[in-house]
N, C-alpha and C positions, 0 to 999 in steps of 0.2 A: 895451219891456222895463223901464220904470222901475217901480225898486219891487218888481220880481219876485223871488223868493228861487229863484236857480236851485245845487243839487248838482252841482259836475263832481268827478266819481271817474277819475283815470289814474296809472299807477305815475310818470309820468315829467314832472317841474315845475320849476320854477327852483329854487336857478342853475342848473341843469342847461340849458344853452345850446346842444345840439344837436339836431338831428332830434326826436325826436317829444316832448322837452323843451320845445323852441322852441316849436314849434306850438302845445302843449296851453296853454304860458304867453300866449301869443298871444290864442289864443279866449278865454281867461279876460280879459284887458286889454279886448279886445273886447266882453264882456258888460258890463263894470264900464263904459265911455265910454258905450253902450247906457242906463247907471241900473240895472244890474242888481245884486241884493245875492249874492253868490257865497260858497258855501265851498267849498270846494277837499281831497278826499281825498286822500293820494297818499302818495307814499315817502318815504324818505330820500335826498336823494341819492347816487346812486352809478355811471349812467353816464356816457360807456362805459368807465373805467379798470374796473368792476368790483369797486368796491369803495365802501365808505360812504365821502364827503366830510371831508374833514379837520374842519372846522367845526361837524359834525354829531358825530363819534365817540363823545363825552363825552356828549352829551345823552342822556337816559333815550328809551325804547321810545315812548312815546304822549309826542308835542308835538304843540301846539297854538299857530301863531305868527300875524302880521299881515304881507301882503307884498304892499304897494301898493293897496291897500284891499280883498284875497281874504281868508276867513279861512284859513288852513291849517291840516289835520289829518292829523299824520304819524305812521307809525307804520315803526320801525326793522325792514325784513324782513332775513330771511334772504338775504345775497348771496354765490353761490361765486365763489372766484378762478377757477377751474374750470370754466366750467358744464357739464358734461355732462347725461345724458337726466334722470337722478333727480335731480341736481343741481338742473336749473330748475325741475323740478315742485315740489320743496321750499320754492324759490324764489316761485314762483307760492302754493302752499298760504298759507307765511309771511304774504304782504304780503294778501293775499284773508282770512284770521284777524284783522290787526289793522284794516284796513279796516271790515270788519264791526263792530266795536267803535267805529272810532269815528263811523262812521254814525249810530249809535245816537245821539250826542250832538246829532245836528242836528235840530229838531223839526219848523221850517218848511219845504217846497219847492214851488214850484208844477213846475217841470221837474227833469228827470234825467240828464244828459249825462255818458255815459261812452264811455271810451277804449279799443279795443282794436287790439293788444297789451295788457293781458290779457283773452282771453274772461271771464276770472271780476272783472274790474271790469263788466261789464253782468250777468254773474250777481248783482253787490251794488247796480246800479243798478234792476234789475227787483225787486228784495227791496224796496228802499227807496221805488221809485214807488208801488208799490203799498200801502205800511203810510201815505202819506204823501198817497194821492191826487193824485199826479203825474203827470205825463206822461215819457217817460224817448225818448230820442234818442240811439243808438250810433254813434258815428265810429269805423271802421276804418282804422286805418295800417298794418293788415300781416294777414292771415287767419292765425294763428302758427302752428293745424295743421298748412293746408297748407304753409307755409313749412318746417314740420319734417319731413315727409315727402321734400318736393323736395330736403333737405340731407340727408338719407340718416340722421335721425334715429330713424326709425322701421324699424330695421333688427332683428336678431334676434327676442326673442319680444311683440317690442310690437305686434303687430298688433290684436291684442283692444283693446288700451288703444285706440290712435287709434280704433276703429270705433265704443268707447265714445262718444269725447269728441266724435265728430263729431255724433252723435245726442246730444249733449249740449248743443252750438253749438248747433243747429238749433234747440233747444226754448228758447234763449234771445234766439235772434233772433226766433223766432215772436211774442215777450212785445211789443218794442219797439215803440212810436207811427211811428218813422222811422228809416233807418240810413243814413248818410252811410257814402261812402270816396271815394277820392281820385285813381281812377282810369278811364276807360269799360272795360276789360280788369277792374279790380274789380268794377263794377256788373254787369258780365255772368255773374261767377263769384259776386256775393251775390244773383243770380235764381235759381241754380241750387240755394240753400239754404233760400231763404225765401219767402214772398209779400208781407213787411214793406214800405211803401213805402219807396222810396229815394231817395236825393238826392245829385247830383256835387259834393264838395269836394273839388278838387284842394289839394292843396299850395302855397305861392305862395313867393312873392319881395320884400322890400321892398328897391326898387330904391337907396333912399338908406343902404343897411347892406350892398352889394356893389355899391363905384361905383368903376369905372377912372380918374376924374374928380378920385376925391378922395384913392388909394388912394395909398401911399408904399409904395419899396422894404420887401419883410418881412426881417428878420435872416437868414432860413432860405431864402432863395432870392437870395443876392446872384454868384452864379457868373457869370462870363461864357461860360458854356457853352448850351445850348439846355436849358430846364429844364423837365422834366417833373413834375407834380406829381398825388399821390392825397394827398387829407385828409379822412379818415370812417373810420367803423368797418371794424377790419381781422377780418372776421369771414366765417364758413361759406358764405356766399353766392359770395365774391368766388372768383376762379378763379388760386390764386398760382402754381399750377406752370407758368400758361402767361405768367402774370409772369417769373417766373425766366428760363424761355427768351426770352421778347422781352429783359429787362432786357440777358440775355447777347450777344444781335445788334446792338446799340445799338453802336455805335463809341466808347469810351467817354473817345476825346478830344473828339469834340463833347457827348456829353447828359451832364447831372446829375440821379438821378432822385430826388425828394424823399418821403417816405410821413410824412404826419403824421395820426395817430391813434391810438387804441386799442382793445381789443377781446379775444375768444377767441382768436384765429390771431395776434396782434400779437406777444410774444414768441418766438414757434414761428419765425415768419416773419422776425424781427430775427436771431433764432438762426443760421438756415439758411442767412443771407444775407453771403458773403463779396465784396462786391465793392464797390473803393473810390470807383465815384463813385454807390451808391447809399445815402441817407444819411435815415436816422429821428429822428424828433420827435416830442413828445406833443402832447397836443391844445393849439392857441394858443387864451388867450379869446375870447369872443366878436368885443370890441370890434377885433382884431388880424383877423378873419376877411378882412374885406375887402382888407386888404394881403397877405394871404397868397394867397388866391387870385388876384388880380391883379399877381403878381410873378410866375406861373408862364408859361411861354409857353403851354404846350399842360396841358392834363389829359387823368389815363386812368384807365378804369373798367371792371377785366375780370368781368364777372358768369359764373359758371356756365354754358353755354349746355343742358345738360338742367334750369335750372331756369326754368322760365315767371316771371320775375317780372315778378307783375301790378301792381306796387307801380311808381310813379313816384319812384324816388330824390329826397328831399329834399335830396341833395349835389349831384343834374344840375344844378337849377334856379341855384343858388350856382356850379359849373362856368360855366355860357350865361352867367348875367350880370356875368360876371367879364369878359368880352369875348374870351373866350379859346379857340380850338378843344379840341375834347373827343376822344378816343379810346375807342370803347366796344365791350365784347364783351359779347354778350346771345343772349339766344331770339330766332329770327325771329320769333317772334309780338309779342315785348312793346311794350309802347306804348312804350318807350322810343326804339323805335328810330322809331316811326310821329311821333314829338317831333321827334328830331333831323333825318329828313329832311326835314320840311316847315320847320326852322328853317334848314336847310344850317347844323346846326351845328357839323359834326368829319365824322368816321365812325363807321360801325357796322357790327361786325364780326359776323358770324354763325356765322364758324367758327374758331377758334384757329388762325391762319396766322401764323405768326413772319414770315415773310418779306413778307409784304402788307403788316401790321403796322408793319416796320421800313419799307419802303417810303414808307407814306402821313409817317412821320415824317420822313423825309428831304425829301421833299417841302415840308413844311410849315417845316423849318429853314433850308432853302435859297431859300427864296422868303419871303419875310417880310410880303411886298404881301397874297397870298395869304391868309398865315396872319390879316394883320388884317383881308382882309373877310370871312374865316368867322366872325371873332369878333365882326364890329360885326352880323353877320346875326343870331348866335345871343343876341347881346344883345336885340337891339330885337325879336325874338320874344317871348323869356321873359318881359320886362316888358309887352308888349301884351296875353300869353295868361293870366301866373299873377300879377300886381299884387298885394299883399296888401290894399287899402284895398277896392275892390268885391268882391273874394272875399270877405272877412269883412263888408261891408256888405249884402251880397243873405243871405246864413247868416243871418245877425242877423234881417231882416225874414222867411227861415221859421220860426224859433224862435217869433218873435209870433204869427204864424199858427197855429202848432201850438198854443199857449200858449190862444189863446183859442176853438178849438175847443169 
């Protein structure tokens, strides 16, 4: 890769320090150790609070910065507090407008690596492969149609619209050289759209940035009570009314439940919520991540269960290697749960049963032997299965491969 001028376009970059933030800043550090000369498309920051970054507010529309040897080119989109349907399309339009523009500015690329979540960053990575005689390679962190249909987004007279934009995917996955994502559940649902070759990049974990080993009490979880902990986006997927009833079963002189995060449903759900040992916080930086999640005894992660998601949670991976059993509600289908069994890492709930629910928690507060050899299990899993250094080391050497085709 030395010497190569590779284009990565994604809405979501540093500091932006969580999920598909993390990741996309990852693979970029990863090209640049590689020898690779990188510019970098992207936004302003602004998740998951939802709004542009303090630091950013003041600066004009199109910047252009240096961050850690990537060049950056940002361009300030439209962000709702709100996001509703038309909300994110606006949202999507906005940052997909200024992108385009400032593609424009880059002249060199041998490759094109774009991010989706948004399909229309590989709409601007296929524009630009090809004025630029490149080769262009799409990562999938999330299919976002599907995602929006499964969320009940596509409910009244949006029908047409999604029929549109699926036939619109389609013809932009057709374009691409390669298309990674991040899951075997994803690769089976991106065969059903394309004939593009494909390639598994799961998600990973660097085991020395979630380490029980090193981790100190967090501020936000010093209770002497049995403590439960969610930290991630509090948003349409997750399943809060079956929250509420478990939180209400919990006996609430033993558990403290903690929710640190933000998102769409985050205030809704602070709002709605009267009960005094469960207690909210915004997102801790990065560097805090690992005492935070290794201060909780147990975590929980109620997903939808009518929604298949095929996406491998980027918070699971940070849950397991916290050393810590996991609580999860999902699809019987999703890989999530085919993760956790074979780590014996918690449980996985298939169906919203408050009382199983409470159950397996009592269980795991009252037994404490228990509860740390699920978590020494689901550790020494995660790190054997999703390592960040040969994950991004094997990626790296197909880029080469594609590159010299």
């Amino acid at each position: 890769m030395k010497g190569k001028h590779i284009t990565f376009i994604g809405l979501n970059y540093a500091p932006e320090d969580t999920a598909i933030g993390l990741y996309s800043t990852q693979m970029v550090e990863a090209l640049l150790d590689a020898g690779a000369i990188v510019n970098v498309v992207t936004a302003f920051p602004y998740y998951p609070q939802w709004k542009i970054a303090q630091d950013y507010q003041d600066q004009p529309n199109y910047l252009q910065e240096e961050l850690n040897g990537a060049q950056l080119y940002r361009y300030k989109q439209y962000v709702p507090e709100t996001p509703t349907f038309l909300k994110r399309i606006l949202h999507i339009l906005s940052f997909t407008k200024g992108s385009f523009f400032n593609l424009r500015k880059i002249k060199k690329t041998d490759l094109v690596i774009s991010i989706i979540p948004f399909t229309s960053s590989a709409w601007l990575a296929g524009y630009h492969a090809r004025t630029r005689q490149a080769k262009s390679w799409i990562h999938i962190q999330d299919f976002e149609f599907d995602a929006a249909l499964q969320s009940g987004l596509s409910s009244g007279g949006k029908k047409a619209i999604f029929k549109f934009l699926f036939s619109l995917e389609k013809g932009i996955l057709h374009k691409a050289d390669v298309i990674s994502t991040i899951s075997h559940n994803m690769i089976a649902k991106l065969e059903t759209k394309t004939t593009t070759p494909n390639y598994y990049l799961p998600n990973w974990i660097d085991e020395s940035q979630v380490n029980p080993a090193t981790a100190v009490q967090h501020a936000y979880l010093k209770s002497d009570k049995f403590k439960l902990l969610y930290s991630g986006n509090v948003g349409d997927k997750q399943d809060w009314e079956f929250f509420s009833a478990f939180a209400k079963a919990l006996p609430p002189q033993h558990y403290d439940i903690i929710i640190v995060g933000a998102g769409a449903k985050y205030q809704q759900l602070k709002d709605a919520t009267n009960q005094e040992n469960i207690h909210f916080y915004d997102p801790v930086p990065f560097e805090e991540l690992s005492d935070l999640l290794c201060s909780a005894d147990a975590h929980f992660l109620f997903q939808k269960t009518e929604v298949l998601d095929t996406v491998m949670p980027s918070k699971l991976l940070g849950m397991m290697a916290s050393q810590k059993p996991s609580l999860v509600l999902g699809n019987q289908n999703s890989e999530v749960k085919q993760v956790m069994e074979l780590a014996n890492a918690g449980h996985y709930l298939i169906t919203p049963e408050v009382e199983q629910a409470v159950h397996i928690l009592e269980k795991w507060r009252t037994d404490p032997a228990f509860c740390s050899h699920i978590g020494k299990q689901s550790r020494d899993y995660v790190i054997d299965k999703f390592a960040r250094k040969p994950i991004l080391e094997n990626w790296i050497e197909q880029l080469q491969l594609l590159i010299e085709e």
